[in-house]
C-alpha distance (Angstrom), angle and dihedral (degrees) to the residues before:
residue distance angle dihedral
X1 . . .
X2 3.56 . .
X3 3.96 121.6 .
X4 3.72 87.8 -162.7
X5 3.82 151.3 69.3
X6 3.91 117.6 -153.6
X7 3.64 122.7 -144.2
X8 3.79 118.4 -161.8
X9 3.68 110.6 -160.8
X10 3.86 109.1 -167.6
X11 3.95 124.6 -166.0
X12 3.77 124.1 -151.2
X13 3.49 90.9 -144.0
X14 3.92 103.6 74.9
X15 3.51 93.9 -101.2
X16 3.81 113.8 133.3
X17 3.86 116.0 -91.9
X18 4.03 119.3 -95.8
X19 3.63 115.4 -126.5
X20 3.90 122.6 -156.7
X21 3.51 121.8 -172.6
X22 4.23 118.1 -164.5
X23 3.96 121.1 -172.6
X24 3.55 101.1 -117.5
X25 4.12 89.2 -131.0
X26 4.26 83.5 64.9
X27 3.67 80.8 54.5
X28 3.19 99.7 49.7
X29 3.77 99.8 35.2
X30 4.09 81.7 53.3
X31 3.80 90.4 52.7
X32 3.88 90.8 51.6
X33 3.63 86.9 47.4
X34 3.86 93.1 54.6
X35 3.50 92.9 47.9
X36 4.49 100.1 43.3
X37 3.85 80.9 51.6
X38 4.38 98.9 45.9
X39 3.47 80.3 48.2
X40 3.91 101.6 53.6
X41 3.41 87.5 37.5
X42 3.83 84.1 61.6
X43 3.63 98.2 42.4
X44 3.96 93.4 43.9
X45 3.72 82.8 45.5
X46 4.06 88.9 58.4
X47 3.93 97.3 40.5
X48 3.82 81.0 52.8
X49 3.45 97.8 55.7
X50 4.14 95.9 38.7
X51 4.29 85.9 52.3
X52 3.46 91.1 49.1
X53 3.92 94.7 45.8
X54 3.64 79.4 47.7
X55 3.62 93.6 55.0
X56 3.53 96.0 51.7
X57 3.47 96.5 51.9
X58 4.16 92.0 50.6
X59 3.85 86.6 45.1
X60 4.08 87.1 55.0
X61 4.11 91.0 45.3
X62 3.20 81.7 49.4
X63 3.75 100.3 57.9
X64 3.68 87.6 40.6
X65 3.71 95.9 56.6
X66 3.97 90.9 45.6
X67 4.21 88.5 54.0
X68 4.17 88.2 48.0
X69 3.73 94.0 49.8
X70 3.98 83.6 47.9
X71 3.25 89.4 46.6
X72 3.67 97.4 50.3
X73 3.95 92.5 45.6
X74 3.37 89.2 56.9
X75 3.80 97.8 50.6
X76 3.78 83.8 40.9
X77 3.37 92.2 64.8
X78 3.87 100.2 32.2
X79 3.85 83.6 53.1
X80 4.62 88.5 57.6
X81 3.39 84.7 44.3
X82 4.07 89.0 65.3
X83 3.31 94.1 39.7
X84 3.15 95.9 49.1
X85 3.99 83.9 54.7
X86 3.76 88.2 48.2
X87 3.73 96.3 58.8
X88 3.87 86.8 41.8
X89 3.93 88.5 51.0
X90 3.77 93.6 40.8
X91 3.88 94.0 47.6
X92 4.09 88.5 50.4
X93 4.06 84.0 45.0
X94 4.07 89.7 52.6
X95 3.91 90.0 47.0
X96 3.96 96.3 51.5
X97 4.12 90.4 45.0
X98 3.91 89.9 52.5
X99 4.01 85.7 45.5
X100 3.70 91.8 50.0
X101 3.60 83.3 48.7
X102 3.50 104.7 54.4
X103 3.56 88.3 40.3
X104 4.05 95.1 56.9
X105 4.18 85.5 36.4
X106 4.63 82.5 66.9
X107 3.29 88.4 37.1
X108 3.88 91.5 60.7
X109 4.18 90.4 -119.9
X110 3.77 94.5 114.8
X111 3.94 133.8 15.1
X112 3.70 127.6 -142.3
X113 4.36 111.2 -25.5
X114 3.06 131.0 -24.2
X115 4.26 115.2 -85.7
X116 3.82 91.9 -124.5
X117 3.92 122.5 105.1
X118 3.74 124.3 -149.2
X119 3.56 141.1 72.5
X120 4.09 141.7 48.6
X121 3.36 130.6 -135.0
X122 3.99 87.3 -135.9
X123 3.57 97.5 57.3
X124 3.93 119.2 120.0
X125 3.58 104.1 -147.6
X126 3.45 133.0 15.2
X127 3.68 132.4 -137.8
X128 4.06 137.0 -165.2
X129 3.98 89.7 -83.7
X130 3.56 88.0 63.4
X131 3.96 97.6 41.5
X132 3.91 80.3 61.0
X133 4.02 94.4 51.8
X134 3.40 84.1 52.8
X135 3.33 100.1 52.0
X136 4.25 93.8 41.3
X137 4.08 77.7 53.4
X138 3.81 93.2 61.4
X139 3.86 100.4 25.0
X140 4.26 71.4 57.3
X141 3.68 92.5 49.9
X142 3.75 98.5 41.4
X143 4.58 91.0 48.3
X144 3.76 81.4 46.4
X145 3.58 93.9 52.2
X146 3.74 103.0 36.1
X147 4.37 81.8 62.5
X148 3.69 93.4 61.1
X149 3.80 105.7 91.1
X150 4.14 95.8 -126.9
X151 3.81 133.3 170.1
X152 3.41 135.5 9.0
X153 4.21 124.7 -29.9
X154 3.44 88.1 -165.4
X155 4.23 129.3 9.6
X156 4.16 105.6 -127.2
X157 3.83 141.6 107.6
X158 4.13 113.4 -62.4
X159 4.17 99.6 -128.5
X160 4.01 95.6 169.0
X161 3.98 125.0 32.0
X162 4.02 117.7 -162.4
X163 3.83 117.0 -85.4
X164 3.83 136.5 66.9
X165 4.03 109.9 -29.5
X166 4.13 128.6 159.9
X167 4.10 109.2 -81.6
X168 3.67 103.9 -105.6
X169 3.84 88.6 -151.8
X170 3.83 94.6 60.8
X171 4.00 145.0 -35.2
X172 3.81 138.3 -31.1
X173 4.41 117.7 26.9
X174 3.95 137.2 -65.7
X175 3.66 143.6 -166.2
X176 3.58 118.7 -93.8
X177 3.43 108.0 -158.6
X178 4.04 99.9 -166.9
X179 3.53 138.7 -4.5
X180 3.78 128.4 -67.7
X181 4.30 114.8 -142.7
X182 3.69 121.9 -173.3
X183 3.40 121.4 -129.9
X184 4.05 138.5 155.7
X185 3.75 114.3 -85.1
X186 3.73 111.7 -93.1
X187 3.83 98.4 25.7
X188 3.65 113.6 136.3
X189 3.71 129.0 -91.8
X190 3.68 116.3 -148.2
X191 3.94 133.6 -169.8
X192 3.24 116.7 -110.5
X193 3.88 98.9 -154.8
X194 4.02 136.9 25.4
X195 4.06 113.4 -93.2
X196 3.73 153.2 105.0
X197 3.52 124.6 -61.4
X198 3.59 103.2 -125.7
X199 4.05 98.5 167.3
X200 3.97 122.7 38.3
X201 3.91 103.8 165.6
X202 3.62 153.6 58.1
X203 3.41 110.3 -45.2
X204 4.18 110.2 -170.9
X205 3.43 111.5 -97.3
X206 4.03 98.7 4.1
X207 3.86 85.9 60.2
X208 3.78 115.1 -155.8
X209 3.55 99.7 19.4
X210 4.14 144.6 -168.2
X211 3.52 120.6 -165.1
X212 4.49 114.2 -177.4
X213 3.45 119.4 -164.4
X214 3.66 107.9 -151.1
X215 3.84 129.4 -151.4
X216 3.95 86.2 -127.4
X217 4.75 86.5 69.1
X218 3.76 79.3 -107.6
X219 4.34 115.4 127.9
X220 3.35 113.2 -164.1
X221 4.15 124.2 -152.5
X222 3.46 123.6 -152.7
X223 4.02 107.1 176.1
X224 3.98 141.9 170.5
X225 3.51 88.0 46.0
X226 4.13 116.7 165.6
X227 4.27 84.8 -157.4
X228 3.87 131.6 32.1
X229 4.22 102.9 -149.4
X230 3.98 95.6 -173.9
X231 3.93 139.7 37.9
X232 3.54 138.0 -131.3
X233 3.72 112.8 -73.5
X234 3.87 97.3 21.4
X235 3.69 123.1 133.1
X236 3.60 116.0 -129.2
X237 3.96 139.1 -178.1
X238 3.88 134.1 -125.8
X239 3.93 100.4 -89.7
X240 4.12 99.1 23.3
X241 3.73 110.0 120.4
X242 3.55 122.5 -119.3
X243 3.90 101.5 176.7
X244 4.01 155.2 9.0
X245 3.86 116.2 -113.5
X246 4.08 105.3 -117.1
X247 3.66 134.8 148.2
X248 3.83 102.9 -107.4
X249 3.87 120.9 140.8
X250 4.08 118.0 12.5
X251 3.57 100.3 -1.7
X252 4.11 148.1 142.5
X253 3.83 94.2 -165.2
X254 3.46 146.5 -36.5
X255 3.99 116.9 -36.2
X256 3.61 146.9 115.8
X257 4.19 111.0 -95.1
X258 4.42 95.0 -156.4
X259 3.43 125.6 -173.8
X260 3.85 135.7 -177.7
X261 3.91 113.9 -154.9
X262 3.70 130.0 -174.5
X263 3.45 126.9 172.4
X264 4.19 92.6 0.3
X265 3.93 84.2 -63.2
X266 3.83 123.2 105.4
X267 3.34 116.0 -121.6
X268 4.03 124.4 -165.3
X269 3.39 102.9 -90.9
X270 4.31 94.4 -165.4
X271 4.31 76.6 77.1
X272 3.89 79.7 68.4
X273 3.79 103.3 41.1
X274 3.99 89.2 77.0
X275 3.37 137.2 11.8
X276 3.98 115.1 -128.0
């Protein structure tokens, strides 16, 4: 077998022919070499193209990552803006519960502070124990306020005030221990205050009768009533109704005799009808 390949070279212009001969294992060595590098070519070509895919793909997590930490630094500091509010709103809060306190404290509501623990008016920031403080201070403030007998039993005109006043039943003057409001027969008599019912009757002169003691020391007396509503013992709410207005026991005409006792004294109950 032949180790060689021949190449005749010929020239057109009379010259002798050129001969070239190549070991066939160059040729083949050169063949192999041709065909190793078209195939890393290939392969480097690939790895190229799977890097820069690669590439692309960080460079868009990238991006991504860079808008969420934007994002979240902007909600961060959207998010100590409202607190900031918060404590602002919470601080103003504080201040009008320890106004309405000192107000109800003149107003003989309240005595002294309020039995709750917690909070400061100096602190910076304020947490969930002191949302609950809070909210014992007003749950305080509302229980104290709902035992203060306040408003009107009964909406009508006010015909007799509490003091000394001529006896309608005769000659000379008596002691009118409340206040006397007309209203139509049958209209509803409300308490003005949470307590205990600790008289559901008739009651000599006042008729049918209910007397509320309140958690405040206050009694309340709602009498000349055509219908008692409640019995002794019960527990009733600011606003339930505990009565009709009627005429029954010493009386002109239908209306609501109310009274407002502390202390076994009456006390003028129109100072309770409306706050000034």
């Amino acid at each position: 077998m032949r180790e060689y390949i021949t190449i005749i070279i010929a020239h057109h212009e009379g010259k002798p022919p050129k001969t070239i001969r190549i070991r066939k294992s160059y040729l083949k060595a050169f063949g192999i070499f041709v065909l190793a590098f078209v195939v890393f070519s290939i392969f480097s070509h690939l790895i190229s193209l799977k890097f820069f895919s690669e590439m692309q793909e960080i460079k868009a997590e990238k991006h991504k990552l860079a808008q969420e930490i934007k994002t979240v630094a902007s909600e961060k500091q959207e998010i100590e803006k409202e607190r900031h509010l918060l404590n602002s709103k919470l601080k103003s809060l504080e201040g009008k519960l320890l106004l309405v306190e000192d107000y109800l404290s003149k107003r003989g509501v309240i005595k002294g502070s309020l039995p709750v623990g917690g909070g400061s008016t100096n602190k910076a920031s304020y947490d969930l124990s002191y949302l609950q403080f809070l909210e014992e201070r007003a749950d305080y403030l509302l229980s104290s306020i709902r035992g203060i007998p306040l408003g009107y039993p009964v909406y009508g005109k006010i015909t007799s005030h509490i003091g000394w006043r001529k006896n309608p039943f005769g000659g000379g003057y008596e002691f009118h221990s409340g206040i006397d409001i007309t209203a139509p027969h049958g209209s509803k008599v409300l308490a003005t205050a949470d307590g205990v019912v600790v008289l559901a009757g008739w009651y000599g002169d006042y008729g049918k009768t209910v007397i509320i003691r309140h958690p405040s020391g206050y009694l309340t007396l709602y009498g000349h009533l055509s219908q008692v509503d409640v019995k002794e013992g019960q527990r009733v709410k600011a606003g339930d109704v505990v009565g009709r207005v009627g005429s029954t026991g010493r009386s002109t005409g239908p209306h609501l005799h109310y009274e407002v006792i502390k202390d076994n004294k009456p006390i003028d109950p129109s100072k309770f009808l409306a706050w000034e």
